[in-house]
Each structure stands twice: as structure tokens, then as C-alpha cells.
Steps between C-alpha positions, in 0.01 A plus 500: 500500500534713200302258334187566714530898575528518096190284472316649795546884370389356181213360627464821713483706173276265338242550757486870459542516123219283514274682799510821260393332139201669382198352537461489125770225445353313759174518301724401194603171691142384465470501162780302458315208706184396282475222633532659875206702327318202394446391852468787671208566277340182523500527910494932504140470674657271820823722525533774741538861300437349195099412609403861600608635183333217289222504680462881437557459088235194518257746639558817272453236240156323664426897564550667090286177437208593725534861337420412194212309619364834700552685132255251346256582753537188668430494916717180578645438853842377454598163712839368585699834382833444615594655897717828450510713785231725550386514138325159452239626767460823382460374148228254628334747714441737217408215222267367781329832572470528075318174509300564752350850537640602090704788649772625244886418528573552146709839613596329811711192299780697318616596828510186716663351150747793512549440866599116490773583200636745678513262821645225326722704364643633879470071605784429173707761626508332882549163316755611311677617807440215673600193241791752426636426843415097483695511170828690636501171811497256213760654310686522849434169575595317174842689530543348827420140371705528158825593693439235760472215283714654265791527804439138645528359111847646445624504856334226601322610781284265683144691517364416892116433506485712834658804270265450177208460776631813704543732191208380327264567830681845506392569183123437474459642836619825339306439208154477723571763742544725234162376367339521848636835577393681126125352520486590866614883393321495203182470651552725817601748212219513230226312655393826645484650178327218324203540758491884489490463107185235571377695706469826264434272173150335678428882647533616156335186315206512715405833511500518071250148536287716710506363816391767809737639669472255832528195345817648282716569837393188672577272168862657429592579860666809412392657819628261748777301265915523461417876313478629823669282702841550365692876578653436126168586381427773788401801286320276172252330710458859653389605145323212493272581792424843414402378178234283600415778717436725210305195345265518748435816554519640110445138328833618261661234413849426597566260215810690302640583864518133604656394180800801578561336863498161313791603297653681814479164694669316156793764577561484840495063396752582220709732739502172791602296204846644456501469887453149506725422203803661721433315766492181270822561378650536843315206627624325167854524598462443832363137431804479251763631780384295783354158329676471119861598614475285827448227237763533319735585795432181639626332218832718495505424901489112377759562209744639774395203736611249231846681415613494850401167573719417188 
């Protein structure tokens, strides 16, 4: 019995130690996998995660390329540009309108470029969170596994298919509901933001190509779309309306004030951030309380089985 309670506070201690490690070292644990790397890399575009944020490099890529086409003077229409969010459609939308009617976006493609850093930027950060938690379960997990084969070598422990089967179920099941659970609350948490940004990028795009006024609101939506539709965003898309007022009614341009609600609506994102990595870390140790441990109880459970059957 003293045998166990040492190795279960142990174990205990490990889980907590480990459940606090900065996500840093956890980052650190990658390098030393190349070939880990190698794979992940070779398959990133199939993987969940890893595909939005390759996706999103492939485009600023396709996007800096089509650029320097636009400096040349050349009117091109770019085909198969990589899926990103909103930005692949706005991006197309404005190199379409170029092509078609020669309506400048020179000024117009700093920003959206400036825009999609800055976005995949915020999407690292959430992926780092994220594989930071799938890394902490592994580390968990391979604990578990070294001392049970490590315990039935020296003790000689016979190793019950129902209990590798039962631990091993216990543990992927955590591992997928934590998956599950973050890319359900990841997208009831930013996908609001993501189509308010859209929604202020093609209001703002469209009005410097020269579009009128009509076809602007009904093209980004901004009007009837999740700016004003969400009370987080209650007194911007306020601001918002009584700036298209004033558009109408003085033809000023509300260009600078649209790009300061932009950068409001990145703050109130970055400020939900630090929300949702809290409740990742709870939800992280959760999964590790109620599916990890389990695991490895069950094998102390079968360890105590075996001793008093002796």
C-alpha cells in the first residue's frame, strides 16, 4: 500500500507540475522531433489547425505575388488563390473590379496585406494554445505507458487486454473531446469578429474602388451582417451607421474612421483571446483530471487486484 499512495501522489504531482509548464517548453518539445516535423509538414494542408494557418501563409504569398504584378501595371485576375477566411474573396473582388472597370487598389493593398499578417498572427497564437494542450496529454500519456510496462517488466505483472483497451479508449476520448470542445469554442468566440472585420474591410475596399454607395452596403453587408447583430459590437456598428449617414448626406468620407473601429474590433478580439486561453487551461486539466488519471488509476486498481490475489 505504501507502494501505490507513494506512486499515486507522485503521479498526482506529475500531473500538475506538468498542467503549469509554460507553453514555451512545450513549443521546445517540437523542435526536438524533426522528424515529427517532417511529417507534419508533408500532410500540414489535411490536418486540422495546421490547414487554416497554411492555407492563410499560401495566400499572403499567392497575394505579395499578385502585388507586384498590379505595380507593373498589369490587370491580371488571380485563379486558384488559396481559401483563407474572408480575405481570398475580398482579394478577388478587388483584383476583379481592377480588371474589369481599371479602378485603383494600389492604396487599398498595403492594408488588406497588413490585415492578413496581423490575422495570422492572432490564428498562431490560438494554435499555439491549442497544440500546447495536445502536447501536455502526450507527455501525460507516455508517463502512464512507461511506468506500466516498466512495473509489469520488474514485477511481472500480467498486462489484461480489457485494461490496455479500457485505458487506451479513456485516453483518446479525452484527447478528442478536448479537440471537439476548443474548435467548437473557438469558433462561437471569434467567428463573430472575423465577419465584422469582413464586413468593414469590403465596406472600406469598395468605397476607395469607387463603387456607389448602394452597391457598397449590399456587397459587404455591413448593414444587415454580425456588426450589428452582436451586443459586443453595440456602440461600433452605431458609429458605423451614423457614418454612412454623414456619407450620404455630406459625401465625407468615413475612410480613417472605419480603419479606427477596425483596430477597436482587433482589441476587443485580443481582449476575448485571453478569455478563451483561461478557459483552455481549465478545460485542459479537466480532460487530464477526469480521462488521463482514470487511466492510470485503473492500472494501480489492477496492480492492487494482482497483490491480493497473490
Amino acid at each position: 500500500m505504501l507502494i501505490i499512495s507513494t506512486t499515486v501522489f507522485i503521479y498526482i504531482l506529475l500531473l500538475l507540475i506538468t498542467a503549469k509548464l509554460p507553453d514555451h517548453l512545450w513549443d521546445k518539445l517540437l523542435e526536438l522531433g524533426p522528424n515529427l516535423l517532417t511529417i507534419l509538414n508533408k500532410h500540414k494542408k489535411n490536418l486540422p489547425f495546421i490547414n487554416e494557418l497554411t492555407r492563410g501563409r499560401e495566400l499572403l504569398l499567392a497575394f505579395s505575388e499578385c502585388e507586384a504584378k498590379i505595380s507593373l501595371g498589369i490587370k491580371i485576375l488571380p485563379k486558384h488563390l488559396p481559401k483563407y477566411k474572408f480575405y481570398t474573396g475580398l482579394i478577388e473582388q478587388l483584383f476583379e473590379t481592377n480588371r474589369r472597370f481599371g479602378m485603383g487598389i494600389k492604396k487599398f493593398i498595403p492594408e488588406i496585406r497588413g490585415a492578413l499578417i496581423h490575422d495570422l498572427q492572432f490564428e498562431k497564437l490560438i494554435f499555439d494554445e491549442i497544440i500546447g494542450g495536445f502536447l501536455q496529454f502526450m507527455v501525460i500519456a507516455l508517463t502512464t505507458w512507461s511506468f506500466v510496462f516498466l512495473s509489469s517488466s520488474l514485477v511481472f505483472i500480467p498486462l489484461s487486454k480489457t485494461l490496455v483497451i479500457s485505458m487506451l479508449i479513456l485516453q483518446f476520448s479525452g484527447g478528442a473531446l478536448f479537440f471537439v470542445l476548443v474548435k467548437k469554442y473557438q469558433l462561437k468566440t471569434f467567428t463573430k469578429f472575423n465577419k465584422a472585420i469582413e464586413e468593414l474591410y469590403l465596406f472600406s475596399g469598395l468605397m476607395d474602388i469607387g463603387l456607389n454607395l448602394n452597391e457598397i452596403l449590399l456587397r459587404s453587408g455591413i448593414l444587415q451582417g454580425n456588426l450589428v447583430s452582436f451586443k459586443i459590437f453595440e456602440n461600433l456598428s452605431g458609429r458605423v451607421k451614423k457614418l454612412i449617414a454623414r456619407l450620404k448626406e455630406t459625401g465625407l468620407s468615413p475612410k480613417d474612421e472605419t480603419q479606427e473601429i477596425i483596430k477597436e474590433i482587433w482589441h476587443l478580439q485580443e481582449t476575448n483571446f485571453r478569455k478563451f486561453t483561461k478557459k483552455v487551461q481549465v478545460l485542459k486539466f479537466v480532460i487530464l483530471a477526469f480521462f488521463f488519471l482514470p487511466a492510470y488509476f485503473l492500472y494501480l486498481y489492477s496492480i492492487f487486484q494482482f497483490f491480493m490475489d497473490q
